[in-house]
C-alpha positions in Angstrom: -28.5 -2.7 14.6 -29.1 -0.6 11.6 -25.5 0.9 11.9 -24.1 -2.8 10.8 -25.6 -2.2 7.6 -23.8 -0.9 4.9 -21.0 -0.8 7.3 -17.4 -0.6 5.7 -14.7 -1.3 7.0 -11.8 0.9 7.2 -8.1 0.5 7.3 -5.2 2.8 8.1 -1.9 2.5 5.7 1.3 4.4 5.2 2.9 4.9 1.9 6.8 5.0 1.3 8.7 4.7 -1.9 10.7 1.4 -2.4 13.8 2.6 -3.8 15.9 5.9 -3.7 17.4 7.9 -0.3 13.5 8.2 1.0 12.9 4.2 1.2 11.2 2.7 3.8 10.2 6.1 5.2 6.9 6.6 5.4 6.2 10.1 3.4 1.7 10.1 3.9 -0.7 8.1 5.7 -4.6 7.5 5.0 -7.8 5.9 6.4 -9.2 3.8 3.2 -12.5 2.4 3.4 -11.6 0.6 0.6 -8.8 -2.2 0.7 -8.7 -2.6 -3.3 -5.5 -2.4 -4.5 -6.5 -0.4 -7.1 -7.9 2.5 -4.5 -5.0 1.9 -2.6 -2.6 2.3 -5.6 -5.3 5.9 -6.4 -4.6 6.9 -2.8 -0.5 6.4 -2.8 -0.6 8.1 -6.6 -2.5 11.2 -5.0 -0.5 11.3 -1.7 3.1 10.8 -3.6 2.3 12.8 -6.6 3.3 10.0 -9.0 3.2 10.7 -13.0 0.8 9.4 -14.5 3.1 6.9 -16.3 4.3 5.8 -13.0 1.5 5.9 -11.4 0.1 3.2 -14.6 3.2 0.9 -13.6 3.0 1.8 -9.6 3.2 -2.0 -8.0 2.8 -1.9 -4.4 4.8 -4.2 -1.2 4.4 -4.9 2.2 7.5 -2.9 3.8 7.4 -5.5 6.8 9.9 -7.0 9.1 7.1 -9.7 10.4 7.3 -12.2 7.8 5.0 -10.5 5.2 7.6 -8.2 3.8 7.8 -7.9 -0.1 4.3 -9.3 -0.3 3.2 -7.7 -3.4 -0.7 -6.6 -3.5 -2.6 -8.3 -6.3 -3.6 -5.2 -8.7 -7.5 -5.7 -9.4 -8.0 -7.3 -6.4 -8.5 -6.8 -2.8 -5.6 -6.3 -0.4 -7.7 -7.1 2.8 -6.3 -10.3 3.9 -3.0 -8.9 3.3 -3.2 -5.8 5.6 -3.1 -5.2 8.8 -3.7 -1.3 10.4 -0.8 0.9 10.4 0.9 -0.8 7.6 3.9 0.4 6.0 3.3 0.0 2.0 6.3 0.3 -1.0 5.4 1.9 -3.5 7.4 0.4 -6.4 7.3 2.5 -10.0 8.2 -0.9 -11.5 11.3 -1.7 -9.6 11.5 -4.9 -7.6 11.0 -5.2 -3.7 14.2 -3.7 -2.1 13.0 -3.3 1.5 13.5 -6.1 4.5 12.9 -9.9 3.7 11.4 -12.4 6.0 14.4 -14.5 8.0 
């Protein structure tokens, strides 16, 4: 019983840029505990090794083919409802969505 408490959750994401020759490949992958966008965006800065001016304008999609693709996370908020494990996230340095659209 005790292990419930406290308990977090956690969550297992790709990151892949959204524009450029690399797009929609997935370049790192992490296990967050936290699904704020703002920890996400921390993570994908870290992992990509974004500027720190890009990293201050980073925006980050769904890169999905199931409907949800170009969902944009909301930045100060939490992305849980929006994710699913083994997610494929765009990292965007201020660009719009480019990767695949919902039919």
């Amino acid at each position: 019983f005790f292990f419930c408490v406290g308990y977090m959750s956690t969550i297992r994401v790709s990151f892949c840029l959204n524009a450029g020759a690399k797009a929609g490949q997935p370049l790192a992958t992490v296990v967050a505990r936290d699904s704020a966008t703002e920890a996400l965006l921390q993570a994908a800065s870290n992992k990509l090794r974004l500027k720190k001016k890009d990293a201050a304008a980073a925006r980050l999609f769904v890169w999905s083919k199931d409907g949800r693709g170009g969902t944009e996370l909301p930045r100060g908020g939490s992305a849980a409802a929006l994710l699913r494990n083994d997610d494929l996230l765009a990292v965007s340095v201020g660009e719009a969505y480019s990767g695949p659209r919902p039919a």
